[in-house]
PDB file of N, H, CA, C and O in Angstrom:
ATOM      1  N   UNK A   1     -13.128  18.623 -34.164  1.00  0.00           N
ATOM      2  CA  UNK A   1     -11.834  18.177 -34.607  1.00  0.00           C
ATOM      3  C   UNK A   1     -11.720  16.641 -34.553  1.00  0.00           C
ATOM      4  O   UNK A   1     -11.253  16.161 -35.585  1.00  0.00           O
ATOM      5  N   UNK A   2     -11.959  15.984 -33.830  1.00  0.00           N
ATOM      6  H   UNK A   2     -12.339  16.374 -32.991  1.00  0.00           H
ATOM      7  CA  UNK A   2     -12.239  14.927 -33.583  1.00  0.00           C
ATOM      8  C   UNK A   2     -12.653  13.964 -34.662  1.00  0.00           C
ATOM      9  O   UNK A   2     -12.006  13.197 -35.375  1.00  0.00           O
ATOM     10  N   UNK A   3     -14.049  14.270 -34.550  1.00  0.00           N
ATOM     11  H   UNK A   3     -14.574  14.893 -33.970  1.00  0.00           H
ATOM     12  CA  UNK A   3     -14.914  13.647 -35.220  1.00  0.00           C
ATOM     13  C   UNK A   3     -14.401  13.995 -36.980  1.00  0.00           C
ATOM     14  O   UNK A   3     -14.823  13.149 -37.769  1.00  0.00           O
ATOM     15  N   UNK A   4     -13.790  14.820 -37.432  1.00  0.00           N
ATOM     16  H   UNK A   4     -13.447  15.506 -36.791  1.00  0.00           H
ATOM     17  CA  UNK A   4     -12.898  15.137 -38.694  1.00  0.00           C
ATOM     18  C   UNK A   4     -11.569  14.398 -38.673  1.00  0.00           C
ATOM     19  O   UNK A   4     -11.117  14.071 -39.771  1.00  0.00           O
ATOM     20  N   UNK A   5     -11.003  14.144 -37.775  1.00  0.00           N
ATOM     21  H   UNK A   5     -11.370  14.410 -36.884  1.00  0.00           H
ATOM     22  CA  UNK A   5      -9.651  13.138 -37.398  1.00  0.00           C
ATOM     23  C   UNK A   5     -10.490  11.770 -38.020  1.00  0.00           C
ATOM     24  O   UNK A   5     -10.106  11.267 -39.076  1.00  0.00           O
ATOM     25  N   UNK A   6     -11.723  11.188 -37.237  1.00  0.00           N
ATOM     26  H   UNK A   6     -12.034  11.596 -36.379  1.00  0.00           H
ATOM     27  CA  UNK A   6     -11.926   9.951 -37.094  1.00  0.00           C
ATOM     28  C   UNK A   6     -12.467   9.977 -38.518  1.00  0.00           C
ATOM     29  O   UNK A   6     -12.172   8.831 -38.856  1.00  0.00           O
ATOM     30  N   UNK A   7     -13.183  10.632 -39.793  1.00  0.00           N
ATOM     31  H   UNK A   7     -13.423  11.563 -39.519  1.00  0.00           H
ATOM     32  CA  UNK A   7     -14.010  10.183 -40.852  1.00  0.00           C
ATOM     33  C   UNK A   7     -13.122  10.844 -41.611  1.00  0.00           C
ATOM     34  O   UNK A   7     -13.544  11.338 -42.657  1.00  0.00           O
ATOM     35  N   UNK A   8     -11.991  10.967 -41.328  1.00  0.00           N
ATOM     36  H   UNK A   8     -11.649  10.566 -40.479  1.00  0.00           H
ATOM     37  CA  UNK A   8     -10.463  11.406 -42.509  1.00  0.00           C
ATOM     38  C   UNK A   8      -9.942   9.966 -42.722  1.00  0.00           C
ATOM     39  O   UNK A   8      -9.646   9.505 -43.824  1.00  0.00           O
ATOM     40  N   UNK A   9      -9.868   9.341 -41.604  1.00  0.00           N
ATOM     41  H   UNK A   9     -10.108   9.716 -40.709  1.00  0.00           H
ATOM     42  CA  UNK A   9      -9.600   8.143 -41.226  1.00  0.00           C
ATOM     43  C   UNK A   9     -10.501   6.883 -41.846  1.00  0.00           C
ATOM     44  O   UNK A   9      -9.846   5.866 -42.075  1.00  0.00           O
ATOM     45  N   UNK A  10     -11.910   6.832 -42.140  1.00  0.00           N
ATOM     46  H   UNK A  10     -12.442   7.658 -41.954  1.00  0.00           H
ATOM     47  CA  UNK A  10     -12.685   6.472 -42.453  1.00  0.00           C
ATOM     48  C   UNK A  10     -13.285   5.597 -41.232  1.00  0.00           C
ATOM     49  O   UNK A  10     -13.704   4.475 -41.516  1.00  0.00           O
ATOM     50  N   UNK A  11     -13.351   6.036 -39.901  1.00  0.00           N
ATOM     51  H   UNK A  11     -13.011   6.947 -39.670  1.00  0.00           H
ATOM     52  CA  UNK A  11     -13.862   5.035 -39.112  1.00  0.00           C
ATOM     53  C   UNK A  11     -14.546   5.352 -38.522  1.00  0.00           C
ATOM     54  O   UNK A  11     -14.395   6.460 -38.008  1.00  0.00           O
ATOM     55  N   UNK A  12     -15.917   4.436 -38.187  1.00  0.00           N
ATOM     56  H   UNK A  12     -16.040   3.536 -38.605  1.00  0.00           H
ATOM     57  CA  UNK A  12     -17.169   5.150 -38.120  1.00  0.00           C
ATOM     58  C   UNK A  12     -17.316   5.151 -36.493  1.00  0.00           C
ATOM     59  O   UNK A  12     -16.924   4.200 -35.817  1.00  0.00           O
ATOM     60  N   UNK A  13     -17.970   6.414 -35.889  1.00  0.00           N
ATOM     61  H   UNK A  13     -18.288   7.186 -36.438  1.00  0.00           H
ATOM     62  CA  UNK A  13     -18.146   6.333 -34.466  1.00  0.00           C
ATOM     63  C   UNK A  13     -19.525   6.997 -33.951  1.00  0.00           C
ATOM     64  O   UNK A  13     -20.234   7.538 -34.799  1.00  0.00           O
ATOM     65  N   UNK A  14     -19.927   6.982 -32.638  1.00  0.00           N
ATOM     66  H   UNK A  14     -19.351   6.542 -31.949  1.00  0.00           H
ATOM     67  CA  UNK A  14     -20.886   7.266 -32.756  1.00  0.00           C
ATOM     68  C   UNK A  14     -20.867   8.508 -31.524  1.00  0.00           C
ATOM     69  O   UNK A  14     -20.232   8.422 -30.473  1.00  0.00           O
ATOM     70  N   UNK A  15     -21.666   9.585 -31.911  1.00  0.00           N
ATOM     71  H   UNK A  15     -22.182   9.656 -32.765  1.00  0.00           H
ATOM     72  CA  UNK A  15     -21.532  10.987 -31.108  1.00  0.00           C
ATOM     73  C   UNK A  15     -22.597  11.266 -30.124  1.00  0.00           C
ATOM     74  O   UNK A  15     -23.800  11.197 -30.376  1.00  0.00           O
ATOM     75  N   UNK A  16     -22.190  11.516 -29.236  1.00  0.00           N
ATOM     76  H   UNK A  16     -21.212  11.572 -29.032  1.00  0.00           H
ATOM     77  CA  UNK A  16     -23.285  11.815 -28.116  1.00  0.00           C
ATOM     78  C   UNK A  16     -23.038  12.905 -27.622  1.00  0.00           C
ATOM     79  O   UNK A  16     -22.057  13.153 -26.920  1.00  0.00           O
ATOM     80  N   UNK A  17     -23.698  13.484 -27.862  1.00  0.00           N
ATOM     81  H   UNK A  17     -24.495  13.282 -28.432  1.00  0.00           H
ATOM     82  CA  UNK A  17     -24.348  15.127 -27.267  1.00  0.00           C
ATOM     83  C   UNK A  17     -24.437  15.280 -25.670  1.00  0.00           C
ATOM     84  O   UNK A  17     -25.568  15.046 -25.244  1.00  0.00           O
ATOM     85  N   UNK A  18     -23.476  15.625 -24.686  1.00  0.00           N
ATOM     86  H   UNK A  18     -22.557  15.815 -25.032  1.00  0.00           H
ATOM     87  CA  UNK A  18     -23.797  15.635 -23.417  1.00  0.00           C
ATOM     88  C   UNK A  18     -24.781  16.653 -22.891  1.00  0.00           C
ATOM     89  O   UNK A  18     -25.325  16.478 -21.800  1.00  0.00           O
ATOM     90  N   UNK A  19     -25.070  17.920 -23.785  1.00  0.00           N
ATOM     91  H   UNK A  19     -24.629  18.062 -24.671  1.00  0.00           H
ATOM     92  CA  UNK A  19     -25.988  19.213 -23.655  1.00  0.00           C
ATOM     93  C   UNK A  19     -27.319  18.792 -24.113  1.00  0.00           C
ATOM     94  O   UNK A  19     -28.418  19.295 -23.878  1.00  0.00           O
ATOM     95  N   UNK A  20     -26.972  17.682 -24.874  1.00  0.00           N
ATOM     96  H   UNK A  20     -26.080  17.272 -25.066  1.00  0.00           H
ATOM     97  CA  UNK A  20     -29.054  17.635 -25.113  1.00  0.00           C
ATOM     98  C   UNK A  20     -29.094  15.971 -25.158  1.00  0.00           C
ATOM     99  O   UNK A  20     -29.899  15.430 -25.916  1.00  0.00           O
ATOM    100  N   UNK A  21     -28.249  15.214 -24.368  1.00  0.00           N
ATOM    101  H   UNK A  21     -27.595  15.654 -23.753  1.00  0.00           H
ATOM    102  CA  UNK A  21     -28.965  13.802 -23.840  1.00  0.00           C
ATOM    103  C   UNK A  21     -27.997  13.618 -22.505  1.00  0.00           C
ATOM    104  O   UNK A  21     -26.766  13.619 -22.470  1.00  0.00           O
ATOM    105  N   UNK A  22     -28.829  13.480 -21.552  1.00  0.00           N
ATOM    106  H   UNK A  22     -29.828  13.479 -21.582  1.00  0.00           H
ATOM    107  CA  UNK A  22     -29.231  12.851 -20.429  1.00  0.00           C
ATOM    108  C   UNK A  22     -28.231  11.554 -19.780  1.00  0.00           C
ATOM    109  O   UNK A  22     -27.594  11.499 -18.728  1.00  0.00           O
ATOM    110  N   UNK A  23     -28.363  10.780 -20.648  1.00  0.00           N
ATOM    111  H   UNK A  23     -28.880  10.824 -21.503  1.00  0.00           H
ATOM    112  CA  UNK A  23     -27.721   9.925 -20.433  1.00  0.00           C
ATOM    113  C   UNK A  23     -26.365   9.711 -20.589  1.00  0.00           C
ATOM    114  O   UNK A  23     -25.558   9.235 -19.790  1.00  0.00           O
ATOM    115  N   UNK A  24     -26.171  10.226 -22.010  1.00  0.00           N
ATOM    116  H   UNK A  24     -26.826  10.613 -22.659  1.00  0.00           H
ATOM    117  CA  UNK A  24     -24.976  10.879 -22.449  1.00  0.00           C
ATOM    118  C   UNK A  24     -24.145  11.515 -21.340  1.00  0.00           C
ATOM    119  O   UNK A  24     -22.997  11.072 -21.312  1.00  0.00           O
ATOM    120  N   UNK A  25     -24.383  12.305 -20.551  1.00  0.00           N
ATOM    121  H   UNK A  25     -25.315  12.665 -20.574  1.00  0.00           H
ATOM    122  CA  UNK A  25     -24.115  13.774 -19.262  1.00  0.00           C
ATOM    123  C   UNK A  25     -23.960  12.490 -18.340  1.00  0.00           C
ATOM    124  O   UNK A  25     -23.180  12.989 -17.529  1.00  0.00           O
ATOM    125  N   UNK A  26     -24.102  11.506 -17.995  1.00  0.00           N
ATOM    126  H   UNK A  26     -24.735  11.100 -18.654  1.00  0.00           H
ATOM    127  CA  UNK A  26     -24.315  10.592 -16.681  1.00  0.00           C
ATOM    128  C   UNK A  26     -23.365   9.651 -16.953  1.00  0.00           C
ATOM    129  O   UNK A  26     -22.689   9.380 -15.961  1.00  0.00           O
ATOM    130  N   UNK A  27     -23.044   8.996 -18.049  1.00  0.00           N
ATOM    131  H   UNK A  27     -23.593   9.217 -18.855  1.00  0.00           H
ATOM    132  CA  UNK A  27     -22.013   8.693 -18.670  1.00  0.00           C
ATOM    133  C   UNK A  27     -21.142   9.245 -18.493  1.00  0.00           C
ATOM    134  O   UNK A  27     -20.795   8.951 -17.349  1.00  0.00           O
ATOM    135  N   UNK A  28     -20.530   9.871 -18.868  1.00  0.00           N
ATOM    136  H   UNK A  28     -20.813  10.110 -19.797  1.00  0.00           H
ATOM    137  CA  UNK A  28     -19.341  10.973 -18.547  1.00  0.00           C
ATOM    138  C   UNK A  28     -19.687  11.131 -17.652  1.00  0.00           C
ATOM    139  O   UNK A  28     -20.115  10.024 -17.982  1.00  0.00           O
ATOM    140  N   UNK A  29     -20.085  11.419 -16.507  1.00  0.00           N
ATOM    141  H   UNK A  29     -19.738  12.317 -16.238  1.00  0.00           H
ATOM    142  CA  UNK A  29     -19.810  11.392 -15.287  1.00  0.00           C
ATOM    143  C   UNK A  29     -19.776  10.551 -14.069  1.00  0.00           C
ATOM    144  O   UNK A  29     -19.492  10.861 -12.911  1.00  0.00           O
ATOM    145  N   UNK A  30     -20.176   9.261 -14.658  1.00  0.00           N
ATOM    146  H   UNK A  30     -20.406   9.010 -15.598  1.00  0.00           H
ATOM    147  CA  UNK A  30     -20.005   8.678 -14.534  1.00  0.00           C
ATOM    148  C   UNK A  30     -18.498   7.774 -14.432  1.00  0.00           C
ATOM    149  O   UNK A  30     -18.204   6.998 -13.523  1.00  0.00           O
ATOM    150  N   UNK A  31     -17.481   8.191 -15.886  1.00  0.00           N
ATOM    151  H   UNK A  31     -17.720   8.822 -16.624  1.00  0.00           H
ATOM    152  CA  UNK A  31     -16.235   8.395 -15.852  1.00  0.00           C
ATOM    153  C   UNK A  31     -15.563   8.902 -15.221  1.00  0.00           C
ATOM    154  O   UNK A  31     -14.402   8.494 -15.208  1.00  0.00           O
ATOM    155  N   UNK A  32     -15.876   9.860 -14.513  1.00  0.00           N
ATOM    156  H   UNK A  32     -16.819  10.191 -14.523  1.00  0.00           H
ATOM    157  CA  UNK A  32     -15.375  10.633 -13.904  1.00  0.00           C
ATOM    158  C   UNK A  32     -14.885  11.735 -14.287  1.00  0.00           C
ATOM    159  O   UNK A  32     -13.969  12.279 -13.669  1.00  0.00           O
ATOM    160  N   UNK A  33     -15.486  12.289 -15.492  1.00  0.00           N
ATOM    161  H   UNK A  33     -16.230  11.847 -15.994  1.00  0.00           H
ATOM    162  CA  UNK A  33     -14.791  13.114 -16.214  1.00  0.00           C
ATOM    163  C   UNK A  33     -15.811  14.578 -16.490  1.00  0.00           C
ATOM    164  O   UNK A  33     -16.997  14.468 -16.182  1.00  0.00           O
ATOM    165  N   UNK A  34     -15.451  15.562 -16.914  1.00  0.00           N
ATOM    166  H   UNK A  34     -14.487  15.651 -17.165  1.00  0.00           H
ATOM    167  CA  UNK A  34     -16.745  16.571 -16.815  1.00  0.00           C
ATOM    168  C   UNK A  34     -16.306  17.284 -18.322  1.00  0.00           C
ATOM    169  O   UNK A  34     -17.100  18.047 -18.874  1.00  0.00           O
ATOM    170  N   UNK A  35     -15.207  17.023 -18.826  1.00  0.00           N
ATOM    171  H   UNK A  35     -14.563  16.403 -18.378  1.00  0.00           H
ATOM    172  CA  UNK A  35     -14.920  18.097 -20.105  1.00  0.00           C
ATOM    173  C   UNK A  35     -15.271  17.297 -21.474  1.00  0.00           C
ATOM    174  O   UNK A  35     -15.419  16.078 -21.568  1.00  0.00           O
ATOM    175  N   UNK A  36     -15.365  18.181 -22.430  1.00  0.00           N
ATOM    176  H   UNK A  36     -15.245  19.171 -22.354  1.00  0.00           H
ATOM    177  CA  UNK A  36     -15.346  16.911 -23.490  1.00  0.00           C
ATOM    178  C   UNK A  36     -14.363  17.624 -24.791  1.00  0.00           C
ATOM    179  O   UNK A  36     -13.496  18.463 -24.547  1.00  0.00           O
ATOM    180  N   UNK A  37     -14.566  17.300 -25.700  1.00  0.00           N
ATOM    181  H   UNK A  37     -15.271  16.619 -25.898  1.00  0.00           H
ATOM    182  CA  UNK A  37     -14.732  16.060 -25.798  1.00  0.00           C
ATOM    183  C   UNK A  37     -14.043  14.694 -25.338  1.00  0.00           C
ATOM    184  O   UNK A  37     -12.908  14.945 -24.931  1.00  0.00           O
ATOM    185  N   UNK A  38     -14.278  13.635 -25.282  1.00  0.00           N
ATOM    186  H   UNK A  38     -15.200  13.431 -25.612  1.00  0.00           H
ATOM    187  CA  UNK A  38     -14.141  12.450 -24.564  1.00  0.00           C
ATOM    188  C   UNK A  38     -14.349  11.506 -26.127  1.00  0.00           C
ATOM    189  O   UNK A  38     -15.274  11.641 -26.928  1.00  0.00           O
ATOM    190  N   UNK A  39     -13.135  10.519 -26.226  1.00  0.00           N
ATOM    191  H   UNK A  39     -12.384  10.409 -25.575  1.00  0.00           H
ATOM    192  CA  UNK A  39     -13.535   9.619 -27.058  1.00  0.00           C
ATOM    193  C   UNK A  39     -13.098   8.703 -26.543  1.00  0.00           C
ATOM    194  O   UNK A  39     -11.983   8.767 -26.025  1.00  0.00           O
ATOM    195  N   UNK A  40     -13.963   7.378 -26.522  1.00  0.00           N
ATOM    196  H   UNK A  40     -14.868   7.326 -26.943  1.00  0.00           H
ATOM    197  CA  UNK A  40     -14.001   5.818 -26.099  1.00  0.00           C
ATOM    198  C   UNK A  40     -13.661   4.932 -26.695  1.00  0.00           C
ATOM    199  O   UNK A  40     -14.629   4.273 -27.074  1.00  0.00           O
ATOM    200  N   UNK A  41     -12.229   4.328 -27.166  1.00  0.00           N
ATOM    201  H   UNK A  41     -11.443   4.864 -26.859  1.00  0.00           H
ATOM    202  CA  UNK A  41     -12.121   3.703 -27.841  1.00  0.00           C
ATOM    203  C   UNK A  41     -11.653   2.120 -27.384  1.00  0.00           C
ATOM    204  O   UNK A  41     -10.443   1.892 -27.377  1.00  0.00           O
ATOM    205  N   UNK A  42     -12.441   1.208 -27.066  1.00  0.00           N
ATOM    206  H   UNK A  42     -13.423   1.393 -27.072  1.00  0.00           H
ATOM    207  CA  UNK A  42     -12.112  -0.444 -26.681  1.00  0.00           C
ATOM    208  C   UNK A  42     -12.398   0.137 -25.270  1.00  0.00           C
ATOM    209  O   UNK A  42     -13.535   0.380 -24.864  1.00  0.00           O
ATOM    210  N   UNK A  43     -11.276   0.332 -24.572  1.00  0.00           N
ATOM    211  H   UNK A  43     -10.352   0.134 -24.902  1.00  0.00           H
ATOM    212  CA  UNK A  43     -11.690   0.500 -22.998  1.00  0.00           C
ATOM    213  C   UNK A  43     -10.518   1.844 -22.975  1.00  0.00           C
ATOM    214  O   UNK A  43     -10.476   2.462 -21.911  1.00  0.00           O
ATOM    215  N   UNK A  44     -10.145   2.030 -23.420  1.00  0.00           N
ATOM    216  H   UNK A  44     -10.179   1.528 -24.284  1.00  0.00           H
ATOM    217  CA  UNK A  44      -9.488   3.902 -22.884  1.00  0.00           C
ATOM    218  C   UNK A  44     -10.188   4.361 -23.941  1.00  0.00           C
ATOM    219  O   UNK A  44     -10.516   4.028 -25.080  1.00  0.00           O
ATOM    220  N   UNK A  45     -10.384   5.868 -22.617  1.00  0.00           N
ATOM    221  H   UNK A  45     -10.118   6.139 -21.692  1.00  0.00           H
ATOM    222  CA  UNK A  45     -10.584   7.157 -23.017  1.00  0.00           C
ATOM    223  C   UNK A  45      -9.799   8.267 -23.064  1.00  0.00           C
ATOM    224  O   UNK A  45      -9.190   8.529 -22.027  1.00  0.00           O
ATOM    225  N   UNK A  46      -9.617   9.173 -24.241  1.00  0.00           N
ATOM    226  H   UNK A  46     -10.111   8.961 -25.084  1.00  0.00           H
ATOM    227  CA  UNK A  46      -9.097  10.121 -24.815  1.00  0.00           C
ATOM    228  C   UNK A  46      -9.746  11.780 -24.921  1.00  0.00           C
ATOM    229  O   UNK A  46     -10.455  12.308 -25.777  1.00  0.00           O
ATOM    230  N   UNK A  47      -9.155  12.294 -23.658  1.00  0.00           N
ATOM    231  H   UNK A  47      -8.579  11.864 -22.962  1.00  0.00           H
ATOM    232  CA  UNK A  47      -9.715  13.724 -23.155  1.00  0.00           C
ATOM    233  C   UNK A  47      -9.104  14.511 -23.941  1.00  0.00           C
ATOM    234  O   UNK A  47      -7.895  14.725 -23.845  1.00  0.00           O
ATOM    235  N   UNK A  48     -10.229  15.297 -25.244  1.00  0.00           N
ATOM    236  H   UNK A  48     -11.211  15.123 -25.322  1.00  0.00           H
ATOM    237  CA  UNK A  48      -9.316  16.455 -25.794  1.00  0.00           C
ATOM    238  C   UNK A  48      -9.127  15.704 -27.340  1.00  0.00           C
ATOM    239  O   UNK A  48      -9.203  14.579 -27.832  1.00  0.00           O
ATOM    240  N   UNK A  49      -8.931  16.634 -27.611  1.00  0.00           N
ATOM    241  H   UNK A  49      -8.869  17.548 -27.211  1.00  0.00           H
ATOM    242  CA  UNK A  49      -8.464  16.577 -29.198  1.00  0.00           C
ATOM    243  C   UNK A  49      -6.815  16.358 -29.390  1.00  0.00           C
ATOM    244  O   UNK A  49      -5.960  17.202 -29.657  1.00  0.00           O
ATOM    245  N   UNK A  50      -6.703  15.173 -29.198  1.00  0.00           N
ATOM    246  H   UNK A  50      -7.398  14.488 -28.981  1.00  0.00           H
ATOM    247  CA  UNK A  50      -4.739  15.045 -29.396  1.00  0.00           C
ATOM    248  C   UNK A  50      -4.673  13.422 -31.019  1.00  0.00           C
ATOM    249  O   UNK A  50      -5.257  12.343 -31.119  1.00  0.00           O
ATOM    250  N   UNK A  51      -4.111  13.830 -31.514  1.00  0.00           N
ATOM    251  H   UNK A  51      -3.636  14.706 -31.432  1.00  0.00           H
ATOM    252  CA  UNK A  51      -3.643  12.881 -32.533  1.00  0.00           C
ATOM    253  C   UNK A  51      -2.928  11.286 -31.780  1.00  0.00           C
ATOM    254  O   UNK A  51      -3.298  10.142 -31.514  1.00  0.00           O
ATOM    255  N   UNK A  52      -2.002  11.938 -31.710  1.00  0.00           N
ATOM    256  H   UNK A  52      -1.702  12.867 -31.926  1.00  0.00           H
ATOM    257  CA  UNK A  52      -1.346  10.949 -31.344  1.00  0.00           C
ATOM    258  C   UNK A  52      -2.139   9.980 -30.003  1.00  0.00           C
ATOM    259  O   UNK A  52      -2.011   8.756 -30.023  1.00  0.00           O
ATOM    260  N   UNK A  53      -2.852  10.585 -29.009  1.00  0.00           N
ATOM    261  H   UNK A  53      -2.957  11.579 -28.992  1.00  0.00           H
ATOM    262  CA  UNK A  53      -3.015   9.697 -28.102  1.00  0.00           C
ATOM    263  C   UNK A  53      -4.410   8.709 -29.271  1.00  0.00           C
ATOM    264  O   UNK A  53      -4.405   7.508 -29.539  1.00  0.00           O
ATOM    265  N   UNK A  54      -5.279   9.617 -29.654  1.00  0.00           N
ATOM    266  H   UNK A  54      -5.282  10.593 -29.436  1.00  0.00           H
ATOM    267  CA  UNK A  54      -6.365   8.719 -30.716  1.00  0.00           C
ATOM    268  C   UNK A  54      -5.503   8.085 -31.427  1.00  0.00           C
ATOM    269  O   UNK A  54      -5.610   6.986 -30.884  1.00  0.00           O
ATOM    270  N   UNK A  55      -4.479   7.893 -32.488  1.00  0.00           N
ATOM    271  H   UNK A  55      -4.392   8.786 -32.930  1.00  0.00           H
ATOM    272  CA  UNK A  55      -3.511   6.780 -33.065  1.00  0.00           C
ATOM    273  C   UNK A  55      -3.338   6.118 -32.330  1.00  0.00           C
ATOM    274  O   UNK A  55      -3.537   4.973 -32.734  1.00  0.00           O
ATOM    275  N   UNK A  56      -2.852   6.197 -30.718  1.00  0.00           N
ATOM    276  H   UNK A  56      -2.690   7.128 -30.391  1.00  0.00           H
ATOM    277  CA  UNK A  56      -2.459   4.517 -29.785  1.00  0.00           C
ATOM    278  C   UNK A  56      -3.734   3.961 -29.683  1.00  0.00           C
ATOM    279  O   UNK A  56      -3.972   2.806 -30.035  1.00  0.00           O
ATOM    280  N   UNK A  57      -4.627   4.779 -29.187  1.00  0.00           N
ATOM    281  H   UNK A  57      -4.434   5.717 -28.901  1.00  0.00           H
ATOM    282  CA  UNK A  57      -5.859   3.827 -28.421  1.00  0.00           C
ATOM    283  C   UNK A  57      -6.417   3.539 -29.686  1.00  0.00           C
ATOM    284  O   UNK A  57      -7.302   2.707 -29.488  1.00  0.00           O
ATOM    285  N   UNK A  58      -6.323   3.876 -31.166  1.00  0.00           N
ATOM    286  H   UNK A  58      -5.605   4.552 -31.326  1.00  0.00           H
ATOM    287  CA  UNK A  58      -6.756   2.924 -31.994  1.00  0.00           C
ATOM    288  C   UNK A  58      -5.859   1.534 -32.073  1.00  0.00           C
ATOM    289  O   UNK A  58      -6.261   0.471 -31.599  1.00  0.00           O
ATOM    290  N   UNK A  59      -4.801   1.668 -32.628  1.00  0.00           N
ATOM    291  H   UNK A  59      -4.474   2.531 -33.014  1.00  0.00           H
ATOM    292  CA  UNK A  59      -3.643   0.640 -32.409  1.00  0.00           C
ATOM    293  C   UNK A  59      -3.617  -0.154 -31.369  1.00  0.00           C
ATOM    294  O   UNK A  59      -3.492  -1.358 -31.592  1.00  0.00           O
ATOM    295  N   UNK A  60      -3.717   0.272 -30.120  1.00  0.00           N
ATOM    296  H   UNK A  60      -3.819   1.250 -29.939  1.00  0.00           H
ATOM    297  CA  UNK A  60      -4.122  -0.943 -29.304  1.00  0.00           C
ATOM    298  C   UNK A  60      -5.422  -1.681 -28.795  1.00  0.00           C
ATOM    299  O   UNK A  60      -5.635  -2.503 -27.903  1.00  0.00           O
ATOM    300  N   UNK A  61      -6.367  -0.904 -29.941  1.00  0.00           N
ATOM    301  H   UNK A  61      -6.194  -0.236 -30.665  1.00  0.00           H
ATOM    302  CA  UNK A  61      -7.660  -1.416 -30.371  1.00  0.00           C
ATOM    303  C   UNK A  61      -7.836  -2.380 -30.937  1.00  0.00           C
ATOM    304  O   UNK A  61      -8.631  -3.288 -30.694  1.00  0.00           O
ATOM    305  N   UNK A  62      -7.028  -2.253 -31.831  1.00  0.00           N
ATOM    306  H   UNK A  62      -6.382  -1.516 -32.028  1.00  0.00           H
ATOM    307  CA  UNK A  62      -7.026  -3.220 -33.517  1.00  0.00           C
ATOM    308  C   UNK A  62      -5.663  -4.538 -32.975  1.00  0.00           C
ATOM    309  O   UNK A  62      -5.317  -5.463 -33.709  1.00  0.00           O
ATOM    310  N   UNK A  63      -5.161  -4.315 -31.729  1.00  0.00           N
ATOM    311  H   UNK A  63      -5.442  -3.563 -31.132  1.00  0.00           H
ATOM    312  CA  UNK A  63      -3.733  -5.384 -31.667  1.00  0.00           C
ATOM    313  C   UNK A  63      -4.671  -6.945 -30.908  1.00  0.00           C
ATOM    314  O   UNK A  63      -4.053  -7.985 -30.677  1.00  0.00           O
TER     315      UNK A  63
END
């Protein structure tokens, strides 16, 4: 859902697989976080598939 939100949008991101990279999995847990999806946008992260919170943390991406 996500990743269909973000290239509806036309903005390009990049996907990491926590089940088949390593680093990816250490990362996120590193966050402190264990669920995903997880999107990173500037410096917040967005747990879950929600619209509206991905619209702010773009917007206060781009401000």
């Amino acid at each position: 859902m996500v990743k269909a939100y973000l290239s509806r949008k036309g903005i390009a991101f990049t996907e990491r697989n926590v089940s088949e990279d390593e680093d990816a999995r250490d990362a996120l847990l590193a966050m402190g976080l264990r669920s995903t999806p997880v999107t990173v946008i500037a410096d917040q992260q967005v747990v879950g598939y929600s619209p509206p919170k991905l619209e702010a943390a773009l917007k206060a991406a781009s401000a």
